[in-house]
BAKOL-86475 format. One record per residue (C-alpha): residue in one letter; residue number from 0; x, y, z. Coordinates in Angstrom, 1 decimal. Each point is the difference from the previous one (the first is absolute). Example, Ala and Ser with C-alpha at 12.3 -4.5 7.8 and 13.67 -1.06 7.14 Angstrom:
<fikes>
 type seq     px     py     pz
    a   0   12.3   -4.5    7.8
    s   1    1.4    3.4   -0.7
</fikes>
This chain:
<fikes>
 type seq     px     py     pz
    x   0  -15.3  -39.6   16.8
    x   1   -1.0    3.7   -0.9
    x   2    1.9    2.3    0.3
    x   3    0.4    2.6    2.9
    x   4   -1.5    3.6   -0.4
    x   5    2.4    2.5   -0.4
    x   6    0.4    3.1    2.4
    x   7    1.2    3.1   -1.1
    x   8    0.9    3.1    2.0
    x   9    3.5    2.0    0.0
    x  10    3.1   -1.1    0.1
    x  11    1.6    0.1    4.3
    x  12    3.9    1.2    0.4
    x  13    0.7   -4.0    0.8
    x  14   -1.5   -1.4   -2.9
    x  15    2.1    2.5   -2.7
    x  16    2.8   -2.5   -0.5
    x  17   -2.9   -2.1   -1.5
    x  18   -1.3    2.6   -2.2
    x  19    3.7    0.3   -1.4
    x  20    0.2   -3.8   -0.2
    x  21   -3.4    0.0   -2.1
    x  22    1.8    2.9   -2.3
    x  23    2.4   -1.6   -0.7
    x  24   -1.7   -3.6   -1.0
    x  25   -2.3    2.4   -2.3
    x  26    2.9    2.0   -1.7
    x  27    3.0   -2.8   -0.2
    x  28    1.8    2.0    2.2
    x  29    2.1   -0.6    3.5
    x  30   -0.1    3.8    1.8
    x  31    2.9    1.0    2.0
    x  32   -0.6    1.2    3.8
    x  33    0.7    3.4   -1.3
    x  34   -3.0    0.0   -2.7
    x  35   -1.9   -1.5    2.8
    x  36    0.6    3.1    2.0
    x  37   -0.8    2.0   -2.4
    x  38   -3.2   -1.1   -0.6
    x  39   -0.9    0.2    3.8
    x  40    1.0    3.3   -0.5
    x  41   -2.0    0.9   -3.0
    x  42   -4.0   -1.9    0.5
    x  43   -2.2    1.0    2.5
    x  44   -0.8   -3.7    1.3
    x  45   -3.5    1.6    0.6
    x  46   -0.3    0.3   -3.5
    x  47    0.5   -3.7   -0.7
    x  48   -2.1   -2.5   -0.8
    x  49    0.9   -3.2    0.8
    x  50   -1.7   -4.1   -0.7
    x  51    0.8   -2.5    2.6
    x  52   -1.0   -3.6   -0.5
    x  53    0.0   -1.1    3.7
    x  54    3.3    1.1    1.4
    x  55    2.1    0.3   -3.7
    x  56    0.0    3.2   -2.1
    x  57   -1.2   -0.4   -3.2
    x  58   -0.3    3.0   -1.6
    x  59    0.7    3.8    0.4
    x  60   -1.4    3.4   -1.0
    x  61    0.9    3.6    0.8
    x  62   -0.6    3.3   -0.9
    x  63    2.0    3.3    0.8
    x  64   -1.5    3.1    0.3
    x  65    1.3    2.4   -3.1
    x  66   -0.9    3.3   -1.4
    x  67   -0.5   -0.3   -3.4
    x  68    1.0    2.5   -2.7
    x  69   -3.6    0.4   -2.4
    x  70   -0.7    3.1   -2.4
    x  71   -0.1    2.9    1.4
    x  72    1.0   -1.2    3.8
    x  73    0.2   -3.3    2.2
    x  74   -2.2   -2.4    1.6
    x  75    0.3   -2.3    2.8
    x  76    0.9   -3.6   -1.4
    x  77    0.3   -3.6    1.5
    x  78    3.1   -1.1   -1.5
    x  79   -0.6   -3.7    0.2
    x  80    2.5   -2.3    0.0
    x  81    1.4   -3.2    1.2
    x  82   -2.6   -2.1   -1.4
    x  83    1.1   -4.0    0.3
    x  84   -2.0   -3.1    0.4
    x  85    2.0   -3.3    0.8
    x  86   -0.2   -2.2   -3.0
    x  87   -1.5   -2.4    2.4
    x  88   -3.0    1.6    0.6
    x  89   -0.7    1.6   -3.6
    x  90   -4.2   -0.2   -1.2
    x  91   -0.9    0.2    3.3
    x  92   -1.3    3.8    0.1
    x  93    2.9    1.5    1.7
    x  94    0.9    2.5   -2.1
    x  95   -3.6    1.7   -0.4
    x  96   -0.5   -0.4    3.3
    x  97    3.7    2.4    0.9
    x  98   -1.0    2.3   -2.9
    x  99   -3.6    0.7    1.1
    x 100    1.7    0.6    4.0
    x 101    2.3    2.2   -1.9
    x 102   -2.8    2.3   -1.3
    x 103   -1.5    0.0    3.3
    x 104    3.0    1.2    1.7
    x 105    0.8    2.8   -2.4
    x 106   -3.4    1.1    0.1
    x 107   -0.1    0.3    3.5
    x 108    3.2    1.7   -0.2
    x 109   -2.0    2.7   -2.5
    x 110    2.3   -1.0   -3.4
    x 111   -2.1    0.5   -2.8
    x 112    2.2   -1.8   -2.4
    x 113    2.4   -3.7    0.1
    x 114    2.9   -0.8   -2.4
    x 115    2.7   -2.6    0.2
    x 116    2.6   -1.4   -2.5
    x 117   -1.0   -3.7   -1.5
    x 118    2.2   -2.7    0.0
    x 119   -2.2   -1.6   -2.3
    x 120   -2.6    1.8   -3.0
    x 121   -2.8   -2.3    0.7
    x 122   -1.1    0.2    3.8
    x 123   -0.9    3.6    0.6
    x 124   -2.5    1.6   -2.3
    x 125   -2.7   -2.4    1.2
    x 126    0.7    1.4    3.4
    x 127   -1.1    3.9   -1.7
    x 128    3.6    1.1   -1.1
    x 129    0.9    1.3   -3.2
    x 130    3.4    0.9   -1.1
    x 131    0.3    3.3    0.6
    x 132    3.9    0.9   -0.9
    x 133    2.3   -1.7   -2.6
    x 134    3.7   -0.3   -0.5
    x 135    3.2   -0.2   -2.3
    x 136    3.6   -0.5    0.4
    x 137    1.8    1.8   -2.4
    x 138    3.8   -1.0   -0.8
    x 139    3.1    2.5   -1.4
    x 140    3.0   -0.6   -1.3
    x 141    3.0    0.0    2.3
    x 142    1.8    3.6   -1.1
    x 143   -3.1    1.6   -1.3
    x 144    0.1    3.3   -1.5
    x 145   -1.3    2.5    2.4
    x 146   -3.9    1.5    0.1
    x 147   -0.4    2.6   -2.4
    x 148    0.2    3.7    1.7
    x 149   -3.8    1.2    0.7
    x 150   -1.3    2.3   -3.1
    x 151    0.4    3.3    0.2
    x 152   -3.0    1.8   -1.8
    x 153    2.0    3.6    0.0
    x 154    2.6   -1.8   -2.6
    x 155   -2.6   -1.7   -2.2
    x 156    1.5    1.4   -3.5
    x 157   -3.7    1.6   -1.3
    x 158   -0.6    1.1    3.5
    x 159    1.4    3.5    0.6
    x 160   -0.6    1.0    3.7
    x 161   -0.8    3.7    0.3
    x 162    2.6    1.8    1.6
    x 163   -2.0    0.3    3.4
    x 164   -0.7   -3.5    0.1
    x 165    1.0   -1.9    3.3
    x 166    1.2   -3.5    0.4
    x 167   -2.6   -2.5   -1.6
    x 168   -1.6   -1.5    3.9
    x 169    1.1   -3.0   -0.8
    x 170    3.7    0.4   -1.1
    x 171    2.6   -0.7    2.6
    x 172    3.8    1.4    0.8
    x 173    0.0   -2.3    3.0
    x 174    3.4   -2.2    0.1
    x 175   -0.6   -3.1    1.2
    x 176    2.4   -2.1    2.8
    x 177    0.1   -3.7    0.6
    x 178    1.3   -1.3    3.6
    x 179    0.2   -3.5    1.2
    x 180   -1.2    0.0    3.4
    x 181   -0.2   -3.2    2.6
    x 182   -3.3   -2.2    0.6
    x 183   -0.2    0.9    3.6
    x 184   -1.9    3.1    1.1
    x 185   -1.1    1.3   -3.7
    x 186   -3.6   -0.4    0.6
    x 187   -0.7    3.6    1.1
    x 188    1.3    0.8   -3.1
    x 189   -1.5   -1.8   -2.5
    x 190   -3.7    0.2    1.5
    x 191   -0.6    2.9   -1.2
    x 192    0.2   -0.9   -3.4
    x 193   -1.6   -2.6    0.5
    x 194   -2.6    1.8    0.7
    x 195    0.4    2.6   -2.5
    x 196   -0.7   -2.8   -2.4
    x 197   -3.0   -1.8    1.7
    x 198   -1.4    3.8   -0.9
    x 199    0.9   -0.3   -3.8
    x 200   -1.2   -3.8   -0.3
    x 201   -2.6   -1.9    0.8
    x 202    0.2   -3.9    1.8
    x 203    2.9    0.8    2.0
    x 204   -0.3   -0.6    3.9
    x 205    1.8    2.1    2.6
    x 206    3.3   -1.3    2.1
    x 207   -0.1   -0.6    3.5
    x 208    3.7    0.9    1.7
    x 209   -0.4   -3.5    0.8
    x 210    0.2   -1.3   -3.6
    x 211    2.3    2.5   -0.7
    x 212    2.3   -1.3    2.2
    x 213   -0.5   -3.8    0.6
    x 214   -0.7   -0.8   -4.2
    x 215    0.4    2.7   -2.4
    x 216    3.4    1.1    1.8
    x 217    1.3   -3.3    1.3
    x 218    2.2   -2.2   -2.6
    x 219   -0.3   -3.9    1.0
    x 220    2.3   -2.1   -1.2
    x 221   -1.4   -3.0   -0.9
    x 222   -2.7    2.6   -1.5
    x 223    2.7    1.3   -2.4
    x 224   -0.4   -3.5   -1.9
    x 225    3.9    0.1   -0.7
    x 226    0.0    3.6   -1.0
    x 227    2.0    2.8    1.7
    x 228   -1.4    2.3    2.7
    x 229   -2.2    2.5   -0.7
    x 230    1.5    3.6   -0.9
    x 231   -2.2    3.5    0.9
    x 232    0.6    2.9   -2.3
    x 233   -1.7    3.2    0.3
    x 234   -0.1    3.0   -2.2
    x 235   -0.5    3.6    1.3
    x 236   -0.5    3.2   -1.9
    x 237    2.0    3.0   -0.5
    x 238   -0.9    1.0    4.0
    x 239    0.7   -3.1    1.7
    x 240   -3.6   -1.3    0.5
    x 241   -0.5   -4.0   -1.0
    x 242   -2.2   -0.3   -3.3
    x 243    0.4   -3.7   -0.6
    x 244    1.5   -3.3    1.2
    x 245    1.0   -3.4   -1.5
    x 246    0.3   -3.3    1.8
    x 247    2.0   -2.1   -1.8
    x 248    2.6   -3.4   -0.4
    x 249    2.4   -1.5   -2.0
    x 250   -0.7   -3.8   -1.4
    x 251    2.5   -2.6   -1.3
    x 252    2.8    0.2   -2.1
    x 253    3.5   -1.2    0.3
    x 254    3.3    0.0   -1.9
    x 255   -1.2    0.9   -3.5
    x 256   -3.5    1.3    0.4
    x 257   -1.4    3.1    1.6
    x 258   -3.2   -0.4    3.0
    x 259   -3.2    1.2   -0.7
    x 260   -1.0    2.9    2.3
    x 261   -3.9   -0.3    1.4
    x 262   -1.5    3.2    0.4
    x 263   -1.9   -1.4    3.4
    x 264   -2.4    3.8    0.1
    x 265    1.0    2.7   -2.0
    x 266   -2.4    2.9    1.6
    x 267    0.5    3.8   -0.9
    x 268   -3.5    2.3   -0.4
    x 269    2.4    2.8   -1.7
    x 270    0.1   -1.3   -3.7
    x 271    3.6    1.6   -0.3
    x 272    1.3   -1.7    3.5
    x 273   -1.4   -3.6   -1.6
    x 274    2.4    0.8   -3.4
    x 275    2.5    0.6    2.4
    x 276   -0.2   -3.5    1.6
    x 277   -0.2   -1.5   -3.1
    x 278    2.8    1.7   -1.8
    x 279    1.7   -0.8    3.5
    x 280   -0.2   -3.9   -0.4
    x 281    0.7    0.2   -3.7
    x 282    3.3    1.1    0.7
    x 283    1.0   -2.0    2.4
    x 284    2.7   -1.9   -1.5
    x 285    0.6   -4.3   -0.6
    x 286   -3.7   -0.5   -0.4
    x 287   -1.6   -2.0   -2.5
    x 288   -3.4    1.0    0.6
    x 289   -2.7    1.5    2.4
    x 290   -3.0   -2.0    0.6
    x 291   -3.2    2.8    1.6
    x 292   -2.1   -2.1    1.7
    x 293   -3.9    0.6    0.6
    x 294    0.0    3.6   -2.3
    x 295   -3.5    1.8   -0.6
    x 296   -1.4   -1.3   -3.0
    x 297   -0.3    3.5   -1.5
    x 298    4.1    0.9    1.2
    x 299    1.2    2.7   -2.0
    x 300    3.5   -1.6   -0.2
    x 301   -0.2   -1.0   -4.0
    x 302   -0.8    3.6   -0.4
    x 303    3.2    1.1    1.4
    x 304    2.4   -1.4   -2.5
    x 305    0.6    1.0   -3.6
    x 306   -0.3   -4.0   -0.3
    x 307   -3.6   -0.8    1.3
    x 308    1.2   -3.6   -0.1
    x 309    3.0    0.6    2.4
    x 310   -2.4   -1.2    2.6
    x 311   -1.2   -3.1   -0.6
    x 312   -2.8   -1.4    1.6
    x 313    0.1   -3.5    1.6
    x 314   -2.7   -1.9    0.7
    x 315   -0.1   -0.3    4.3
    x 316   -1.1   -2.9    1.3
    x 317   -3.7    0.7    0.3
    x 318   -1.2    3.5   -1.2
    x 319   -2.8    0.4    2.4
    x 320    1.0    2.4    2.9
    x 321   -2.7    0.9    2.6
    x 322   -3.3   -1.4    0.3
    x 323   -2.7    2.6    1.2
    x 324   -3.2   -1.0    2.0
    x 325   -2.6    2.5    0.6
    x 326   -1.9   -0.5    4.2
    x 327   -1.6    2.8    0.1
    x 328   -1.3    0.8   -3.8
    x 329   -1.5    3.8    0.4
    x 330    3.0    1.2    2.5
    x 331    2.7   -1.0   -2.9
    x 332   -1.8    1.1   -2.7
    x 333   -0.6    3.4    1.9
    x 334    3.4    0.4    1.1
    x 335    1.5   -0.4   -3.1
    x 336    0.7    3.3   -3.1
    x 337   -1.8    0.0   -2.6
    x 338    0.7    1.8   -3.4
    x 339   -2.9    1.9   -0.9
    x 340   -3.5   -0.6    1.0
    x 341   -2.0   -3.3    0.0
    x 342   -3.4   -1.1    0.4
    x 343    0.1   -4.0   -0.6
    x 344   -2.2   -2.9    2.1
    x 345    2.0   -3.0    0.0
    x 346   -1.5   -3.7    1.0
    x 347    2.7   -1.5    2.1
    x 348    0.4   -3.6    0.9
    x 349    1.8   -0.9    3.1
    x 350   -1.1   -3.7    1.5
    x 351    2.0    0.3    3.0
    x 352   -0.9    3.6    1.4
    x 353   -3.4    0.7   -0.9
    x 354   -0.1    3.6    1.2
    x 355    2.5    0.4   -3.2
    x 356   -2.3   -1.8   -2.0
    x 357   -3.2    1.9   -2.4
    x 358   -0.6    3.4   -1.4
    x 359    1.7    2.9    0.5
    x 360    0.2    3.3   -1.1
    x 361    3.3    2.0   -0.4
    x 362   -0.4    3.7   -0.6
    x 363    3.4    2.2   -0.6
    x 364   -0.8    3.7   -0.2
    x 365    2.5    2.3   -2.0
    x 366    1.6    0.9    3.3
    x 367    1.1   -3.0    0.6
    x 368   -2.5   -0.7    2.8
    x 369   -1.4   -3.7   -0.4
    x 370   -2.9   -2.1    1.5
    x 371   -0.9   -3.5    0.0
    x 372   -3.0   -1.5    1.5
    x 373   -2.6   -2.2   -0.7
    x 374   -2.0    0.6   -3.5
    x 375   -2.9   -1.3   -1.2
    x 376   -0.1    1.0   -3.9
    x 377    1.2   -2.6   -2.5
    x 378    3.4   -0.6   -0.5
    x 379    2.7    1.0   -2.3
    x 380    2.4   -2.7    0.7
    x 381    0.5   -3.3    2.1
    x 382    2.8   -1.5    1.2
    x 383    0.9   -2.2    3.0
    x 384    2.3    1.6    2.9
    x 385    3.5   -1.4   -1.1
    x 386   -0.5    1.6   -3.5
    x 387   -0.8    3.0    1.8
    x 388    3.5   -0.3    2.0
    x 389    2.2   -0.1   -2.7
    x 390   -1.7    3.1   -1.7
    x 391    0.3    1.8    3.4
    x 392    3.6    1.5   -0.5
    x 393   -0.7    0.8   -3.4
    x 394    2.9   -3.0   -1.2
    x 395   -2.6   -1.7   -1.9
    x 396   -3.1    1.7   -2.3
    x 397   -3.4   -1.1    0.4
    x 398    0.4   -0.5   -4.0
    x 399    2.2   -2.8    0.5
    x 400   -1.5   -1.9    2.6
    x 401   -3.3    0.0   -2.3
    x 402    2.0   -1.0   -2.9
    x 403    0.8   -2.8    2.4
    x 404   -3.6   -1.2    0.9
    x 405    0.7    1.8    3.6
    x 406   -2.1    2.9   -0.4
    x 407   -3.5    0.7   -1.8
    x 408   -0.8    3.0   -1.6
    x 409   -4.2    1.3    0.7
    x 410    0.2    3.0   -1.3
    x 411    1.8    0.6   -3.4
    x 412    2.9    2.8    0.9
    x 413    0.3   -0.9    3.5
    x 414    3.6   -2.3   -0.1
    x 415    1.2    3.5   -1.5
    x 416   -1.3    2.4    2.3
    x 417    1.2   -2.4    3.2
    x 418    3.8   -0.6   -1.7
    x 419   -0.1    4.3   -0.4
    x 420   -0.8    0.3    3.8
    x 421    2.3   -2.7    1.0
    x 422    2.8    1.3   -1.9
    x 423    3.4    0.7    2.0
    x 424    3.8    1.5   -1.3
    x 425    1.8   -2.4    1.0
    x 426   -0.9   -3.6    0.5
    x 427   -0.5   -1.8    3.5
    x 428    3.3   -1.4    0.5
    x 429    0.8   -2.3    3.4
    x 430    4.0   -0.2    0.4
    x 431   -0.9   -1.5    3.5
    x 432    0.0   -3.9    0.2
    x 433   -1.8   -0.8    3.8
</fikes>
């Protein structure tokens, strides 16, 4: 007997315990009523796309609608998310068919990019994403000596400020206080630097107060995997004004050893407010070690101990952080800083959105003013539209990705002059799993 066709359309309110149900079969998980309610809370059902074989769900999709941090600004992105198909029903098109609805949607919805987190390395690059933000976890020891005091160029020995000479812009009198503060009702407070950091770093999407309150500030317990509930310190200056937060927990130990404390999102755009928080859980005493979870590759913690080695990185469980898909080629690539100018023609392969796919020409004048459209001169490189994704934060060269087969160079010079535009400060860096 052949099979039935499959019908897919959005999730109704009545069929969401089913949609948790099919989670959970996918994940090896059993979801409390309160996660339940929290995801009612969080996904626009109108935003789903979901398979149903007859009257049986067999597979979800879902996509919220994020702002996402890029160089020099934001875009509109289709966080997608939710992606299961029930292991009965596997080979049988249902995922391509829920990805390609998901591009519809966010097109539609004028979201010139997509990213989601993988559960698995192998499924989404064929779908156009490339990984567009990496990670590390970076371990210290419990009792840690204390960041370094910033360097102060006026007391450099062979550096003799002239008497006039003001305070170096850089150097800091600022005294720096830590407060522990409850869960409940800090989200107007740490938002803001939240978003003063999605303005220093690339790949980071913006908070809803929804996801403020119902996941980043809400401590589970059967989410807490048998460690203790989460703690909130935040760190203002000398006037009072928050400069940096850390969420964080004690793991394990017993009689004769010490827990682990998990820094859960240390987040602090003031350099000297993030030494603060670190010195802070340094010193907090019977601790045998702090594990940093999902760090920027390019964190400048080593750098702020006399021991580089003092953090160690660990190897996470998979590196890869968020995977990048470009919708709407010429709007990213327009919206997006350059350094310098550019003139470059790129041949762009993209099976599944042909409007992405061919020549195009991307011209960045010195003022930063940029233009891409279609070009019809010969082209300086070629790549298809997930390589183009992972280069799109500047995380990853062009350089590398042709080391890897991923890219061609046409025009001898041009991986160079591409990786100078491309280049960013700081690397893209998503401390946001969705």
């Amino acid at each position: 007997m052949p099979p039935t066709p499959i019908d897919y359309r959005p999730l109704a309110p009545a069929e969401f315990d089913a949609f948790a149900d099919n989670l959970d079969l996918a994940f090896h998980e059993t979801s409390t009523a309160a996660k339940r309610d929290r995801w009612r809370a969080l996904l626009d059902l109108d935003r789903t796309v979901a398979a149903f074989d007859g009257p049986q769900l067999v597979g979800t999709s879902g996509a919220y609608a994020q702002r996402l941090s890029i160089p020099g600004g934001e875009l509109p992105c289709a966080g997608v998310t939710v992606v299961t198909v029930r292991p009965t029903h596997r080979r049988r098109g249902i995922l391509t068919r829920m990805m390609a609805e998901l591009i519809e949607q966010a097109q539609a919805a004028g979201e010139p990019l997509a990213s989601l987190w993988a559960a698995e390395g192998g499924i989404y690059e064929r779908f156009g994403y490339g990984v567009a933000s990496r990670r590390q976890r970076l371990s210290l020891p419990g009792g840690a000596a204390a960041p370094r005091p910033r360097f102060d160029a006026a007391s450099a020995p062979d550096r003799a400020a002239p008497a006039h000479a003001s305070a170096p812009a850089h150097a800091s009198t600022s005294a720096h206080t830590i407060e522990l503060l409850p869960l409940d009702g800090a989200a107007d407070l740490l938002d803001p630097l939240w978003e003063r950091l999605r303005a220093r770093r690339p790949g980071i999407p913006a908070r809803t107060r929804a996801w403020w309150t119902r996941r980043i500030l809400t401590d589970f317990e059967e989410e807490r995997h048998g460690a203790m509930p989460k703690r909130l310190a935040l760190v203002r200056d000398d006037a009072g004004a928050p400069q940096g937060y850390a969420i964080y927990r004690a793991r394990g130990g017993g009689p004769h050893t010490d827990p682990v404390l998990e820094a859960l999102e240390l987040i602090a755009p003031d350099p000297e407010a993030e030494a603060a928080l670190w010195g802070y859980l340094g010193s907090i005493d019977l601790v045998s070690r702090i594990d940093a979870f999902d760090r920027p590759l390019d964190d400048p913690l080593p750098y702020r101990y006399a021991d580089f080695r003092q953090p160690w990185p660990v190897e996470p469980a998979w590196p890869d952080a968020l995977w990048l898909r470009l919708l709407d080629l010429p709007v990213a690539l327009e919206a997006r800083a350059w350094h310098g100018s550019l003139d470059l023609t790129l041949e762009v392969a993209d099976a599944r959105l042909p409007l992405n796919a061919g020549r195009w020409r991307l011209q960045v004048s010195a003022d930063g003013t940029s233009r891409c459209a279609r070009g019809d001169g010969a082209a300086d490189l070629a790549l298809d539209v997930a390589a183009l994704g992972a280069a799109y934060l500047g995380g990853t060269t062009v350089t590398i990705l042709a080391d890897a087969g991923r890219v061609v160079e046409l025009t001898p010079g041009a991986l160079d002059r591409f990786d100078a535009a491309l280049r960013v400060p700081r690397l893209p860096w998503t401390p946001e799993f969705f």
